[in-house]
Structure formats: structure tokens, C-alpha cells
C-alpha positions in Angstrom: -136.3 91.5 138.9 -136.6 94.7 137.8 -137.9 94.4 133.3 -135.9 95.8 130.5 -137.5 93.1 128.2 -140.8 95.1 128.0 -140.4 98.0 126.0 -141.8 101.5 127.3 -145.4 101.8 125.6 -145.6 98.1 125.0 -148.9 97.9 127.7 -151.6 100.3 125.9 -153.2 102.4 128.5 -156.9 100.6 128.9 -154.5 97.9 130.3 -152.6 100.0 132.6 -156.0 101.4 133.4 -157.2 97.7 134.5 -154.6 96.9 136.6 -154.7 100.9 138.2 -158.6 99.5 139.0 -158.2 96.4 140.6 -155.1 97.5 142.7 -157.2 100.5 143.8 -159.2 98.0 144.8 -156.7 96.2 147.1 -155.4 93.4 144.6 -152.6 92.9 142.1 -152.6 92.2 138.7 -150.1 91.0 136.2 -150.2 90.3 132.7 -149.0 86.7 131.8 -149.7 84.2 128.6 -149.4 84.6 125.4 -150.0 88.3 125.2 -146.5 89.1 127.7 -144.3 86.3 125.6 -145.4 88.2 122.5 -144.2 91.7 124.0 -141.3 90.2 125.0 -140.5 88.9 120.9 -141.3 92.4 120.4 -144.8 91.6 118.6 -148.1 93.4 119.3 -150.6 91.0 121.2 -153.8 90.4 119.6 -155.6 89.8 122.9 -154.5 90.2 126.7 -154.5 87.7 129.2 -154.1 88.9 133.0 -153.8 87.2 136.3 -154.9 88.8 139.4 -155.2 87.9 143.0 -158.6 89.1 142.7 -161.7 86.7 143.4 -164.5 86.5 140.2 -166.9 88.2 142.5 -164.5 90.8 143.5 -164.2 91.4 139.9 -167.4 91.9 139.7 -167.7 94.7 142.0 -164.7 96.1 140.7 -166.0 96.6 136.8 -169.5 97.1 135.6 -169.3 94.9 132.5 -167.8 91.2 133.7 -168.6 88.3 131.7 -168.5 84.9 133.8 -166.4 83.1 131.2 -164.9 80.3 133.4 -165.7 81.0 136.6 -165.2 77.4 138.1 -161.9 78.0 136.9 -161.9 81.9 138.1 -161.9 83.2 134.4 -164.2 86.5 133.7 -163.9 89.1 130.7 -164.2 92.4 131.5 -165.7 94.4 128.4 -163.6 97.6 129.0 -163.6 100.7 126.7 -164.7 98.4 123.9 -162.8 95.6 124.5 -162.7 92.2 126.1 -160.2 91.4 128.4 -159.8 87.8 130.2 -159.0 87.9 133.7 -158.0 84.9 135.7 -157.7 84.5 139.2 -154.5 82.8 140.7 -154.9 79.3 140.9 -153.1 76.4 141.5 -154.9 73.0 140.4 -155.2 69.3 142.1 -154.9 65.7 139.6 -155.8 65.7 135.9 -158.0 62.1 136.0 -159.2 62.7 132.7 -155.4 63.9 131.2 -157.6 67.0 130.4 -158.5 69.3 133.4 -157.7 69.5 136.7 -160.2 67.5 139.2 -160.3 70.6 141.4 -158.8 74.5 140.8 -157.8 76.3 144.1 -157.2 79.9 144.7 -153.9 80.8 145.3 -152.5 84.7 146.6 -148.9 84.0 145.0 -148.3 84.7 141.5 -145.3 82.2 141.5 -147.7 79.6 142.6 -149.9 80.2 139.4 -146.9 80.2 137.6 -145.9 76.7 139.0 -148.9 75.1 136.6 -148.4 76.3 133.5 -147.1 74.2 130.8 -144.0 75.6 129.0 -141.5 78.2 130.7 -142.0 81.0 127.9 -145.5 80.4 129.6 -144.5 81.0 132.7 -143.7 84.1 133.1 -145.5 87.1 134.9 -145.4 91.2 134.6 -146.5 93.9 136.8 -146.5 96.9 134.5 -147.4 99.0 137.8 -143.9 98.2 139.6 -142.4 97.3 136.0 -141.3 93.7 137.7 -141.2 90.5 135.4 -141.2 87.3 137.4 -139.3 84.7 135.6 -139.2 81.5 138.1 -138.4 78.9 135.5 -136.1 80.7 133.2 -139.0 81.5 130.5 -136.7 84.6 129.8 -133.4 82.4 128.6 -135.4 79.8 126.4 -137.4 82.4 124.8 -134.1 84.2 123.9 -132.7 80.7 122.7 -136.0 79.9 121.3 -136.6 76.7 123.5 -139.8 75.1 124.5 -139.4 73.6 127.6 -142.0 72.3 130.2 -142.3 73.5 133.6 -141.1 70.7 135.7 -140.5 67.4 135.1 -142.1 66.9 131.3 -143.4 63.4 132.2 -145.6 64.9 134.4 -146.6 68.0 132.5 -147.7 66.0 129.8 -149.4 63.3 131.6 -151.8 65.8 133.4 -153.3 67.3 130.2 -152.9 65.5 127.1 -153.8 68.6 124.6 -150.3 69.9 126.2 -148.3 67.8 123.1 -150.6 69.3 120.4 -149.4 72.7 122.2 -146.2 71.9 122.1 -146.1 71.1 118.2 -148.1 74.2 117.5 -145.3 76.4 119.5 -142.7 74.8 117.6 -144.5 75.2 114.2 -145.8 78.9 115.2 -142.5 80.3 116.6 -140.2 78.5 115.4 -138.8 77.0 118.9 -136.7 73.8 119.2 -138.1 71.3 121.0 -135.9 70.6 124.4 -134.4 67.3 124.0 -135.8 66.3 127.7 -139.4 68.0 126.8 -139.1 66.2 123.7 -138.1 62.6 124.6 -141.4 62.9 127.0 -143.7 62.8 124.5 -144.1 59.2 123.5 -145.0 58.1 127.3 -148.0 61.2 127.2 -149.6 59.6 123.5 -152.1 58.0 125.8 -153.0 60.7 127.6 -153.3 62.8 124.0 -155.4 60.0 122.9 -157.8 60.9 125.6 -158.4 64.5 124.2 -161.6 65.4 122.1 -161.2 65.8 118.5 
């Protein structure tokens, strides 16, 4: 769909300029996270998250400055004009055994399968500023405009694979001032054991 959420001048140009590089380099990049739901509650990011279909070492060939952040999980920064910029490959991720992190992270070339493993809808969300196209498969748009935090899918299993994902959740409700969905909420008690596993 085609955005009127994201306000003209909302993407500062070294932005734009990153995803002009990698998609004159063949690949696609979108900005996603927290710095896309703050745009679209008309705040200014303090940092930038983008997703691209681009591999780590393509990255690498692409910009001269690329930090290897995370790159079992295909995370880089790019230091770019002065700033840092994390860039994450799209990924879609096997079991959580540990109710932490996934066993095994595999590359994926569809931004609505990267979409698919994130943890809340507001979350889940994804914008080309190139083509000006938000991809909303989860309805991230409605419940940020009702100020809902709902899990993607079913929030048994959501919480279950990561256990930090209920601290998230109380830290979104605190921070934005969300309600809790009654289904997301109810979920919560059955994932305490996985939370229990998280460090402290």
C-alpha cells in the first residue's frame, strides 16, 4: 500500500542515501523497528534500524566503513557520514530452546517473511522510502492508531520463543502508553517460565 503515514522529510537524506546505495547495488532496503513506529507517532528517531535483502558481505562491498555487529544474525553498522546505522539482513529464525534466541537464523528474500518474526505488530511493519510503500501484514498500522500492543501471531507462542519478549511488552506499555491486548495479555502467565530463563 501506497504510505500517507510517513510524513514528506520524515527519512533524512544520509538515509535515503543508504538505501539509493544498496539498491544500486541490486538489493532493497526498508526501514523497520522502532525508528519507522516512531515516524509514524510523528516523533524523530534517535537511531535507524533498516532491513535489506542484502547479504553481510554484500554490505561490505557496498560501504567502506561496515562494522560486523551481529553477523551470525546478519547485523552490520555502517558508519555513514558520521553516523552509525544498523543494517540487518532478512531473516527468518528456527526454535528458541533456550526461550532466548533462535537455534538457527536463515536468510530470507521477502520482507513479509522477516516481518512474520517479529514480536508485536507496531513492530511489524516495513517502509520503502524509495517506492514510498509501507507494508503493514499484521495490522501494526490500526493498533498503533488505537494504541494496542499486540503480538504477531498466536501470543502463546511469541512469548514462549523468547522470554525477554514480556519485559518488552511491559516496557511498550509503560513507554507509549499502549493497552495491553486482552489476548496478548492473558498470555503472559503461561511464558513466566520462559522469562525466568532470561539473564538478569
Amino acid at each position: 500500500r501506497s504510505s500517507e503515514q510517513v510524513s514528506p522529510g520524515s527519512i533524512p537524506e544520509p538515509v535515503l542515501e543508504l538505501c539509493r546505495r544498496i539498491r544500486a547495488g541490486g538489493f532493497r532496503a526498508w526501514v523497520v523497528g522502532g525508528s519507522l513506529r516512531d515516524i509514524l507517532r510523528g516523533q524523530a528517531p534517535k537511531d535507524w534500524d533498516l532491513a535489506t535483502s542484502a547479504l553481510p558481505q554484500d554490505m561490505m562491498k557496498l560501504f567502506r566503513r561496515v562494522v560486523p555487529t551481529g553477523i551470525a544474525h546478519g547485523t552490520v553498522t555502517v558508519l555513514f557520514e558520521g553516523q552509525p546505522y544498523e543494517i540487518t539482513t532478512l531473516r527468518g529464525e528456527g526454535a528458541y530452546s533456550d526461550a532466548r534466541r533462535p537455534d538457527q537464523v536463515f536468510f530470507v528474500k521477502d520482507i513479509e517473511d522477516d516481518l512474520a518474526r517479529r514480536d508485536f505488530t507496531v513492530n511489524a511493519i516495513a517502509y520503502d522510502p524509495l517506492s514510498d510503500r509501507l507494508i503493514d501484514p499484521y495490522g501494526g498500522l490500526d493498533d498503533l492508531a488505537r494504541r494496542r500492543l499486540r503480538t504477531v501471531g498466536r501470543a502463546e507462542e511469541r512469548f514462549g520463543e523468547d522470554g525477554l519478549r514480556v519485559l518488552r511488552a511491559a516496557r511498550f506499555v509503560a513507554t507509549l502508553g499502549f493497552d495491553l491486548d486482552p489476548t496478548t495479555q492473558a498470555a503472559i502467565a503461561s511464558a513466566l517460565p520462559a522469562f525466568a530463563r532470561v539473564s538478569k
